[in-house]
N, CA, C and O of each residue as an XYZ file, in Angstrom:
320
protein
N       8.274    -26.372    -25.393
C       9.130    -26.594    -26.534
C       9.682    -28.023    -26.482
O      10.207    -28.314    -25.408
N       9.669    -28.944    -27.399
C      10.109    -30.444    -27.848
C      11.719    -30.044    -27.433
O      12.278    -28.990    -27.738
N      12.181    -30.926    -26.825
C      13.503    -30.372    -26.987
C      14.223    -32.484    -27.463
O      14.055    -33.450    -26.718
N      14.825    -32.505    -28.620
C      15.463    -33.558    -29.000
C      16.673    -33.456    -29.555
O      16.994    -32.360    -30.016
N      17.482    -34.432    -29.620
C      19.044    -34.190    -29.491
C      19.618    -34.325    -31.040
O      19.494    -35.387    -31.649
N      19.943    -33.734    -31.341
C      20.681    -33.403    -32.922
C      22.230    -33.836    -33.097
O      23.038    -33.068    -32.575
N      22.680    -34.829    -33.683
C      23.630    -35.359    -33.486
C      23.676    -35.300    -35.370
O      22.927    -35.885    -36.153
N      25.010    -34.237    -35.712
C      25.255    -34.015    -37.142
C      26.746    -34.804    -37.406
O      27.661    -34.864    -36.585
N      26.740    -35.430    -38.870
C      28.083    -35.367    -38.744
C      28.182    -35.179    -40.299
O      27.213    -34.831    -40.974
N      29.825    -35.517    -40.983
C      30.043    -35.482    -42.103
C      31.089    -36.459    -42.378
O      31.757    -36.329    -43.404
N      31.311    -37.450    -41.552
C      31.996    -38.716    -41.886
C      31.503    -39.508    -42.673
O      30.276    -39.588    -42.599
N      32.210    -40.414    -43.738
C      31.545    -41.228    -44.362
C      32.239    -42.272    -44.598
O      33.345    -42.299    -44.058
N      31.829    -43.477    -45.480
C      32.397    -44.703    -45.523
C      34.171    -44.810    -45.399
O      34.775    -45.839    -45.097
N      34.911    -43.242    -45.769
C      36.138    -43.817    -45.626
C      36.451    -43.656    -44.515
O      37.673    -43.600    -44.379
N      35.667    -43.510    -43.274
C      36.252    -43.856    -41.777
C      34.744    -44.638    -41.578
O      33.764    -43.901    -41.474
N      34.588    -45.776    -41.537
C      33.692    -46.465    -40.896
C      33.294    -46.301    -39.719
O      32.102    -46.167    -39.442
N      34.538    -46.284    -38.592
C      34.194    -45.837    -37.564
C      33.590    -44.720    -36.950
O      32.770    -44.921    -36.054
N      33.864    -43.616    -37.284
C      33.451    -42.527    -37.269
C      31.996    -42.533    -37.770
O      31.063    -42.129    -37.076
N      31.867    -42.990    -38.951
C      30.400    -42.949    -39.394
C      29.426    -43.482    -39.039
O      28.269    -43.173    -39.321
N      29.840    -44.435    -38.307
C      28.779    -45.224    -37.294
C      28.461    -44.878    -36.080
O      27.483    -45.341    -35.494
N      29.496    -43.777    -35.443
C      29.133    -43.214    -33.770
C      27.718    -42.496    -33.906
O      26.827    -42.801    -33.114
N      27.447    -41.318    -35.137
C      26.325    -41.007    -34.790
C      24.942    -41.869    -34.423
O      24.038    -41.429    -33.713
N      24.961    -43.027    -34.975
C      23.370    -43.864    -35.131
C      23.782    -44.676    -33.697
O      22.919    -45.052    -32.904
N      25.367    -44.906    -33.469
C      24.716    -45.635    -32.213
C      24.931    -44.444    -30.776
O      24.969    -44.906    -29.635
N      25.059    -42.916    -31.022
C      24.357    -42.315    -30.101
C      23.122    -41.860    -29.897
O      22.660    -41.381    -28.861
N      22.439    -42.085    -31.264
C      21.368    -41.610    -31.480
C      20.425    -42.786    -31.254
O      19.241    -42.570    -30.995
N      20.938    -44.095    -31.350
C      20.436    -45.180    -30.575
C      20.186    -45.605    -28.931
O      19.180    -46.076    -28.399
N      21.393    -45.277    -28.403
C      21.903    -44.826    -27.411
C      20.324    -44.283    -26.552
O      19.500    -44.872    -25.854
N      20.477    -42.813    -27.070
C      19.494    -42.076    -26.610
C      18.113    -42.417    -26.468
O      17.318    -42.132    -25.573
N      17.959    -43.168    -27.655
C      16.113    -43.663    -28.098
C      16.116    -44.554    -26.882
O      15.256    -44.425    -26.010
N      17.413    -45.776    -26.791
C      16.833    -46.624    -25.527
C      16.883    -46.027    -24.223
O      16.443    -46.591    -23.221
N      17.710    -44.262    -24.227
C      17.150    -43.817    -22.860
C      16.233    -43.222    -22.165
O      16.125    -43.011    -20.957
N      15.090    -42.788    -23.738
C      14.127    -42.490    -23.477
C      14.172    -40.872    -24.107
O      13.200    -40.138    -23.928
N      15.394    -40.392    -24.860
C      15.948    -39.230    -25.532
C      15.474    -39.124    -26.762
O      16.122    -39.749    -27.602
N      14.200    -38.311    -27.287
C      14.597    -38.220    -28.580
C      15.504    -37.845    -29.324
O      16.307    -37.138    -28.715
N      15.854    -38.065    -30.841
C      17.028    -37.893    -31.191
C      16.719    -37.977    -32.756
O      15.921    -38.769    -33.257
N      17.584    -36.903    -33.539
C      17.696    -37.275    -35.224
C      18.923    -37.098    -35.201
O      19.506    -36.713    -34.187
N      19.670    -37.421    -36.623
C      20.487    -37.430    -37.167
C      20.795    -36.480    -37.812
O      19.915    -35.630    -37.675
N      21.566    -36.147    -38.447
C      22.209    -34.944    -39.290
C      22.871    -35.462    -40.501
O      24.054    -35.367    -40.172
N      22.856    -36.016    -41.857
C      23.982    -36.140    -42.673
C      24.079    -34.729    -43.301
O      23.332    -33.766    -43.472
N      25.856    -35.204    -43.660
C      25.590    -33.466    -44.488
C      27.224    -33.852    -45.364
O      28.165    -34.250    -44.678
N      27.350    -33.714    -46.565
C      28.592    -33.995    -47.286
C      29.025    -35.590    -47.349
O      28.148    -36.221    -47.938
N      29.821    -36.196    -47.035
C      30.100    -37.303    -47.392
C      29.497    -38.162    -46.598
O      29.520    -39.225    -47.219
N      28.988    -38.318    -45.618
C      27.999    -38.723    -44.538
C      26.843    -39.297    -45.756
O      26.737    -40.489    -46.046
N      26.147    -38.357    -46.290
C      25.164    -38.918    -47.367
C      25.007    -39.854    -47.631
O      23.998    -40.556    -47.572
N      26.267    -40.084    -48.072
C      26.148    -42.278    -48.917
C      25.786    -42.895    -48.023
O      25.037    -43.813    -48.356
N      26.025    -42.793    -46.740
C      24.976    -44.063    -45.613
C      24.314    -44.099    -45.839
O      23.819    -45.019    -45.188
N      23.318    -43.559    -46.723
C      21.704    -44.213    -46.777
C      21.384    -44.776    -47.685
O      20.352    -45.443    -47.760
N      22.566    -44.556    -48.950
C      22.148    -45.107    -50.485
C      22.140    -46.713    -50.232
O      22.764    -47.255    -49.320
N      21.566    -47.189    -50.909
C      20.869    -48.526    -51.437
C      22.908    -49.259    -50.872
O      24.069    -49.065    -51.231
N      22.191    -50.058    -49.894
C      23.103    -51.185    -50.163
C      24.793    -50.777    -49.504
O      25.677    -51.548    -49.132
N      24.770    -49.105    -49.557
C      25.925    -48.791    -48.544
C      26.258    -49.542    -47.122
O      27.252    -50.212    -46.843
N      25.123    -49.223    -46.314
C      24.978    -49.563    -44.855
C      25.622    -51.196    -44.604
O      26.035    -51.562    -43.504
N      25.619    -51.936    -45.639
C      26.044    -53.581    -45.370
C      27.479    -53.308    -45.431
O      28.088    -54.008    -44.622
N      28.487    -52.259    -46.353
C      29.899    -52.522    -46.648
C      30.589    -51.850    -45.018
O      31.735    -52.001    -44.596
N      29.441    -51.103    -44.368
C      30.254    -50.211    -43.655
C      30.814    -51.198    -42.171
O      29.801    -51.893    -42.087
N      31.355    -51.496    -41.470
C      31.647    -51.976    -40.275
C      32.589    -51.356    -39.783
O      33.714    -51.545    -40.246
N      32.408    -50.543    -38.824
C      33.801    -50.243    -37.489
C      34.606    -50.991    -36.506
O      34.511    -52.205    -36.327
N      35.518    -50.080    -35.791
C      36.479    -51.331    -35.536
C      35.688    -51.435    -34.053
O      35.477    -50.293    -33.646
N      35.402    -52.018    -33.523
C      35.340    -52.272    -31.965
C      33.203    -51.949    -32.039
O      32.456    -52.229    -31.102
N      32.851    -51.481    -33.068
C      31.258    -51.122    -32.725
C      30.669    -51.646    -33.803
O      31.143    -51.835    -34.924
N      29.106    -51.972    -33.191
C      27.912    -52.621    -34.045
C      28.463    -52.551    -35.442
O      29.351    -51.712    -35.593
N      28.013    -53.480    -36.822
C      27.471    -52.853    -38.201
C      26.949    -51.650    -38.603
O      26.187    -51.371    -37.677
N      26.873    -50.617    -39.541
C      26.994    -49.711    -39.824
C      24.597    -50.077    -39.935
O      23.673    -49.367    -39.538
N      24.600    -51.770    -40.811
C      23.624    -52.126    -40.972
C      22.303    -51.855    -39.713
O      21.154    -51.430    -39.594
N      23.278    -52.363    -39.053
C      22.468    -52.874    -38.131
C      21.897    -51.234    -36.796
O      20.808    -51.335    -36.230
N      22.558    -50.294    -36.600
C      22.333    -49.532    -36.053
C      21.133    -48.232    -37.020
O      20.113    -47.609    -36.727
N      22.110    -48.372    -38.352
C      20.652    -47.959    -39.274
C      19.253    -48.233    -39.313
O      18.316    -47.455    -39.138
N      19.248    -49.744    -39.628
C      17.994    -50.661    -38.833
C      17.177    -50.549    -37.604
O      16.049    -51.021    -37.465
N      18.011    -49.721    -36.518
C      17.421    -49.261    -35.425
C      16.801    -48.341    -35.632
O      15.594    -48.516    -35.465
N      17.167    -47.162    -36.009
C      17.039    -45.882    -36.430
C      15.640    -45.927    -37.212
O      14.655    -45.365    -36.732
N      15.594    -46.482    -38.200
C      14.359    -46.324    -39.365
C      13.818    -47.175    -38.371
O      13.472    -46.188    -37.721
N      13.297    -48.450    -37.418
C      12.200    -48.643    -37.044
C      11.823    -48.476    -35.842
O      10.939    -49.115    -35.271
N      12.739    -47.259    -35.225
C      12.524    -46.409    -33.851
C      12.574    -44.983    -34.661
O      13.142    -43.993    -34.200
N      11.880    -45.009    -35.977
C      11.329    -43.799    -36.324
C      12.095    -42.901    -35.901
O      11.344    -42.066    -35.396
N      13.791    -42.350    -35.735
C      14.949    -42.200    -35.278
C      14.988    -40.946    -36.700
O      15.958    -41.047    -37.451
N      14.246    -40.149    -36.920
C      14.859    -38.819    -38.144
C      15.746    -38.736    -38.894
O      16.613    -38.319    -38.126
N      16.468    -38.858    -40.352
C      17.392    -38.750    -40.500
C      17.280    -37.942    -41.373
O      16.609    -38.238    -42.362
N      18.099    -36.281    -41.239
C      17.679    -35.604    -42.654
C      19.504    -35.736    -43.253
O      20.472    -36.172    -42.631
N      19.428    -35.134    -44.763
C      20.207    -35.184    -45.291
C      20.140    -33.745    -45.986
O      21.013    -33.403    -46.783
């Protein structure tokens, strides 16, 4: 059995921070050799729409951009 790590959330742009922990654990994981998808589900959603991912930044962690960017070209799952 595949076993890969499911990391869901439902935070969205009005906590930046929050909305960005999932992609950089799910980043996290890819560079440890963990597969891993994502989960959006409720307000979480808008991270993927056109042009969201640039407004988002947290306080103390990566761009919202830039960990997305990981994700889609470490083929990183994201359902919605």
């Amino acid at each position: 059995m595949e076993q890969v790590l499911t990391i869901s959330t439902t935070w969205g742009t009005n906590d930046p921070t929050k909305a960005t922990i999932p992609f950089h654990l799910a980043r996290g994981a890819k560079q440890n050799g963990v597969d891993a998808r994502i989960v959006l589900v409720g307000d979480s959603t808008d991270l993927i729409r056109s042009g969201v991912a640039d407004t988002v930044r947290g306080k103390g962690v990566p761009p919202m951009r830039e960990v997305l960017d990981f994700a889609r070209e470490n083929k990183i799952p994201i359902h919605v």
